[in-house]
C-alpha positions as CSV (number, residue, x, y, z in Angstrom):
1,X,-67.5,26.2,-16.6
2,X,-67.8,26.0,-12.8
3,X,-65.5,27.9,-11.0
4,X,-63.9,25.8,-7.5
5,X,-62.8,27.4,-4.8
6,X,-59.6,26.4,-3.8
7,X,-59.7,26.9,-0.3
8,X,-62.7,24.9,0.1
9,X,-61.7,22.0,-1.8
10,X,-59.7,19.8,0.3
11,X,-59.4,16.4,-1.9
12,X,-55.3,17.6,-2.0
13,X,-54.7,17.8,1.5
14,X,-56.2,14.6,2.4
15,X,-53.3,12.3,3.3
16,X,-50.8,15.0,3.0
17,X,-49.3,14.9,6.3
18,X,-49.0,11.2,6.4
19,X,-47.1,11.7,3.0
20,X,-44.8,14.1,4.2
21,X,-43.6,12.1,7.2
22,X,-43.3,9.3,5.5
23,X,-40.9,11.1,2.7
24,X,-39.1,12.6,5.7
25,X,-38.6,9.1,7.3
26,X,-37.4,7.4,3.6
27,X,-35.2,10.6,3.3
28,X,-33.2,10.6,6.5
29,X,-32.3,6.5,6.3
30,X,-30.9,7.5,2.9
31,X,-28.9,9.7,4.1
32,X,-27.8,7.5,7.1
33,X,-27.1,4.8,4.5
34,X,-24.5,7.4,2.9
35,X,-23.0,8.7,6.0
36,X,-22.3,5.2,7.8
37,X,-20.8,4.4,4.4
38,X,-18.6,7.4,4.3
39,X,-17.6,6.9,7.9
40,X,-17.0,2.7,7.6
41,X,-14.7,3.3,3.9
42,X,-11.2,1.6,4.4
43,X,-8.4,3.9,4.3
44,X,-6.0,4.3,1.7
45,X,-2.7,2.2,2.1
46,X,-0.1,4.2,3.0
47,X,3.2,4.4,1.4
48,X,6.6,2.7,2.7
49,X,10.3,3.1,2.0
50,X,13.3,0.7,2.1
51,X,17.2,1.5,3.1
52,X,19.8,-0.5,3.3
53,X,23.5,-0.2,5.5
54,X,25.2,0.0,2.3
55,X,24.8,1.3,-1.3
56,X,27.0,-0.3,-3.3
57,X,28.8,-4.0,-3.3
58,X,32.1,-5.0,-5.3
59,X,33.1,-8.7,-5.5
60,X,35.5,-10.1,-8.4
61,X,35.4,-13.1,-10.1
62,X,32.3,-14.6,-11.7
63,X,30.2,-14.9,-8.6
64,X,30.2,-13.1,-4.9
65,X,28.5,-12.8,-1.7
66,X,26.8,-9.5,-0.7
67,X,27.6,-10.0,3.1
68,X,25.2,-9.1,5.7
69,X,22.8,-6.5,4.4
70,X,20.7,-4.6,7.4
71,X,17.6,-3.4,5.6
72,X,14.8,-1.3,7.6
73,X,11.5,-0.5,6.2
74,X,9.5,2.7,7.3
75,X,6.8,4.7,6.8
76,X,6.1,8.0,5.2
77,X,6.1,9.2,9.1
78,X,9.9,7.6,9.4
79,X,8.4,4.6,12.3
80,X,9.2,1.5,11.7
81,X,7.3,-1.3,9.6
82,X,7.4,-4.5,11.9
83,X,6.0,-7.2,10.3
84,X,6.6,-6.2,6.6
85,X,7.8,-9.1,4.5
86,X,11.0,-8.7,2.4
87,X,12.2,-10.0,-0.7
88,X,15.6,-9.3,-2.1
89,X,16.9,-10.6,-5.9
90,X,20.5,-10.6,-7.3
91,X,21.6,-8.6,-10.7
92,X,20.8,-11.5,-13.0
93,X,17.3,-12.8,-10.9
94,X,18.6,-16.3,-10.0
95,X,19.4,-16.0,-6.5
96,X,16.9,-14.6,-3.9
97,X,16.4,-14.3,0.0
98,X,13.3,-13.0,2.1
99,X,13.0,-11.9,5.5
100,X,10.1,-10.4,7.9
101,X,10.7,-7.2,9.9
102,X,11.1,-7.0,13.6
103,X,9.6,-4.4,15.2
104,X,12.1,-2.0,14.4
105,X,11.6,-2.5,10.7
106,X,14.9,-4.1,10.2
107,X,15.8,-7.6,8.6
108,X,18.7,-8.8,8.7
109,X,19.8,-11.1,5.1
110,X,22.6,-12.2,3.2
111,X,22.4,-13.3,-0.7
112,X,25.2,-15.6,-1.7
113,X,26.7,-16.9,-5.3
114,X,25.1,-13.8,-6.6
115,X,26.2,-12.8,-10.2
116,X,25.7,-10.4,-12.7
117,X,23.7,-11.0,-16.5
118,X,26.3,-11.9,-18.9
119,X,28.2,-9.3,-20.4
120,X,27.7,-7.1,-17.5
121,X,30.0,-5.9,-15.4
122,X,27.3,-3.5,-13.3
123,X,23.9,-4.7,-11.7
124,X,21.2,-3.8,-9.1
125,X,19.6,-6.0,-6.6
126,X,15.8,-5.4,-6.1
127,X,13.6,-5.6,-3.5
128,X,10.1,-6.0,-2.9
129,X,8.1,-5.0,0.7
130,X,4.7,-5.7,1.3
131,X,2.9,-5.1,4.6
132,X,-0.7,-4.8,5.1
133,X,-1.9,-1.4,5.2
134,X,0.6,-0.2,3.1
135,X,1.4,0.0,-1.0
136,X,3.7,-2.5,-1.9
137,X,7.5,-0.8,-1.9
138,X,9.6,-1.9,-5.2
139,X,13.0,-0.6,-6.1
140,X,14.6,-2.2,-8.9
141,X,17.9,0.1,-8.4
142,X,18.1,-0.2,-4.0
143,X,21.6,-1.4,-3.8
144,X,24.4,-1.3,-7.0
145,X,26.9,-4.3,-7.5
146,X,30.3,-3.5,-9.3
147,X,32.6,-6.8,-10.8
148,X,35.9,-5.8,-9.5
Protein backbone atom coordinates (compact mmCIF):
# COMPACT_ATOMS: atom_id res chain seq x y z
CA UNK A 1 0.00 0.00 0.00
CA UNK A 2 1.36 3.38 -1.09
CA UNK A 3 1.63 5.80 1.47
CA UNK A 4 0.45 9.76 0.18
CA UNK A 5 1.62 12.58 1.58
CA UNK A 6 -0.96 14.79 2.54
CA UNK A 7 0.69 17.93 2.23
CA UNK A 8 1.67 17.25 -1.24
CA UNK A 9 -1.52 16.15 -2.48
CA UNK A 10 -3.55 19.08 -3.41
CA UNK A 11 -6.67 17.45 -5.40
CA UNK A 12 -8.83 18.80 -2.03
CA UNK A 13 -7.89 22.22 -2.07
CA UNK A 14 -8.57 22.70 -5.63
CA UNK A 15 -11.74 24.83 -5.86
CA UNK A 16 -11.83 25.32 -2.14
CA UNK A 17 -11.82 28.95 -1.93
CA UNK A 18 -14.34 29.43 -4.66
CA UNK A 19 -16.52 27.02 -2.45
CA UNK A 20 -16.19 28.85 0.58
CA UNK A 21 -17.24 32.24 -0.81
CA UNK A 22 -19.78 31.02 -2.51
CA UNK A 23 -21.22 29.18 0.89
CA UNK A 24 -20.52 32.53 2.60
CA UNK A 25 -22.61 34.46 -0.12
CA UNK A 26 -25.79 31.74 -0.03
CA UNK A 27 -25.36 32.01 3.89
CA UNK A 28 -25.62 35.73 4.42
CA UNK A 29 -28.86 36.23 1.91
CA UNK A 30 -30.42 33.50 4.16
CA UNK A 31 -30.02 35.19 6.87
CA UNK A 32 -31.17 38.62 5.25
CA UNK A 33 -34.20 36.70 4.13
CA UNK A 34 -34.95 35.97 7.96
CA UNK A 35 -34.04 39.33 9.32
CA UNK A 36 -36.13 41.58 6.71
CA UNK A 37 -38.90 39.03 7.64
CA UNK A 38 -38.54 39.59 11.28
CA UNK A 39 -38.29 43.31 10.78
CA UNK A 40 -41.47 43.56 8.01
CA UNK A 41 -43.98 41.06 10.58
CA UNK A 42 -47.31 42.99 11.29
CA UNK A 43 -47.81 43.81 14.72
CA UNK A 44 -50.18 42.25 17.03
CA UNK A 45 -53.62 44.06 17.30
CA UNK A 46 -53.84 45.75 20.34
CA UNK A 47 -56.61 45.60 22.75
CA UNK A 48 -59.53 48.20 23.24
CA UNK A 49 -62.07 48.99 25.98
CA UNK A 50 -65.63 50.41 25.91
CA UNK A 51 -67.53 52.71 28.73
CA UNK A 52 -70.52 54.10 28.71
CA UNK A 53 -72.17 57.58 30.78
CA UNK A 54 -74.31 55.22 32.55
CA UNK A 55 -74.48 51.61 34.03
CA UNK A 56 -77.69 50.77 34.48
CA UNK A 57 -81.23 51.81 32.73
CA UNK A 58 -84.87 51.34 34.32
CA UNK A 59 -87.98 51.82 32.12
CA UNK A 60 -91.50 50.17 33.03
CA UNK A 61 -93.96 48.84 30.95
CA UNK A 62 -93.29 46.32 28.25
CA UNK A 63 -91.00 48.33 26.18
CA UNK A 64 -88.60 51.60 26.84
CA UNK A 65 -86.10 53.85 25.48
CA UNK A 66 -82.48 53.82 26.79
CA UNK A 67 -81.98 57.70 26.15
CA UNK A 68 -78.85 59.07 24.89
CA UNK A 69 -76.03 56.81 25.72
CA UNK A 70 -72.32 58.51 25.40
CA UNK A 71 -70.01 55.63 24.73
CA UNK A 72 -66.13 56.17 24.25
CA UNK A 73 -63.79 53.62 23.10
CA UNK A 74 -59.98 53.57 24.23
CA UNK A 75 -57.01 51.85 24.19
CA UNK A 76 -54.97 49.81 26.58
CA UNK A 77 -52.89 53.39 26.74
CA UNK A 78 -56.45 55.28 27.84
CA UNK A 79 -56.34 57.55 24.05
CA UNK A 80 -59.01 57.61 22.24
CA UNK A 81 -60.18 55.14 19.30
CA UNK A 82 -61.44 57.58 16.46
CA UNK A 83 -62.77 55.81 13.86
CA UNK A 84 -63.81 52.49 15.62
CA UNK A 85 -67.19 51.26 14.52
CA UNK A 86 -69.89 50.55 17.24
CA UNK A 87 -72.62 48.22 17.48
CA UNK A 88 -75.03 48.18 20.34
CA UNK A 89 -78.02 45.37 20.89
CA UNK A 90 -81.10 45.43 23.32
CA UNK A 91 -81.73 42.61 26.10
CA UNK A 92 -83.83 40.35 23.87
CA UNK A 93 -81.46 41.04 20.33
CA UNK A 94 -84.26 42.66 18.32
CA UNK A 95 -83.43 46.18 18.33
CA UNK A 96 -79.91 47.53 17.48
CA UNK A 97 -78.01 50.90 16.67
CA UNK A 98 -74.33 51.54 15.35
CA UNK A 99 -72.25 54.42 15.32
CA UNK A 100 -68.44 55.38 14.34
CA UNK A 101 -66.12 57.16 16.81
CA UNK A 102 -65.04 60.75 16.46
CA UNK A 103 -61.75 61.36 17.27
CA UNK A 104 -62.24 61.47 20.81
CA UNK A 105 -63.51 57.93 20.80
CA UNK A 106 -67.02 58.89 21.67
CA UNK A 107 -70.36 58.01 19.81
CA UNK A 108 -73.13 59.35 20.64
CA UNK A 109 -76.58 56.59 20.20
CA UNK A 110 -79.83 56.03 21.39
CA UNK A 111 -81.79 52.45 21.17
CA UNK A 112 -85.54 52.78 21.27
CA UNK A 113 -88.66 50.20 21.91
CA UNK A 114 -86.04 48.08 23.47
CA UNK A 115 -87.36 45.18 25.62
CA UNK A 116 -86.42 42.42 27.66
CA UNK A 117 -86.77 38.25 26.69
CA UNK A 118 -89.91 37.15 28.02
CA UNK A 119 -90.13 36.31 31.49
CA UNK A 120 -87.38 38.50 32.29
CA UNK A 121 -87.49 41.26 34.23
CA UNK A 122 -83.40 41.99 34.05
CA UNK A 123 -81.24 42.21 30.82
CA UNK A 124 -77.88 43.55 29.33
CA UNK A 125 -77.36 45.37 26.19
CA UNK A 126 -74.09 44.36 24.31
CA UNK A 127 -71.80 45.89 22.25
CA UNK A 128 -69.43 45.09 19.71
CA UNK A 129 -66.13 47.60 18.63
CA UNK A 130 -64.05 46.90 15.87
CA UNK A 131 -61.23 49.17 14.70
CA UNK A 132 -58.37 48.24 12.58
CA UNK A 133 -55.38 47.57 14.45
CA UNK A 134 -57.05 46.50 17.32
CA UNK A 135 -58.89 43.03 18.72
CA UNK A 136 -62.45 43.27 18.37
CA UNK A 137 -63.99 44.64 21.94
CA UNK A 138 -67.28 42.47 23.01
CA UNK A 139 -69.18 42.85 26.26
CA UNK A 140 -72.22 41.04 26.56
CA UNK A 141 -72.83 42.59 30.22
CA UNK A 142 -71.70 46.72 29.29
CA UNK A 143 -74.78 48.36 30.47
CA UNK A 144 -77.82 46.45 32.79
CA UNK A 145 -81.59 47.24 32.16
CA UNK A 146 -84.09 46.78 35.15
CA UNK A 147 -88.27 46.62 34.26
CA UNK A 148 -89.50 48.99 36.81
Amino acid sequence: MAHKNIIQDERAAIGLPIRMVVLTIIGMIGFAVIVSAIVNAPTAPRPMYATSNVTSITFSGETGDTGLLEVTISNFDGDPVGGCNVVLRDPSGTIAAGGLTDSSGQVRMQLNNISLPIGKHEGYITIKAMADGYLAHTDNHFVKVIRG
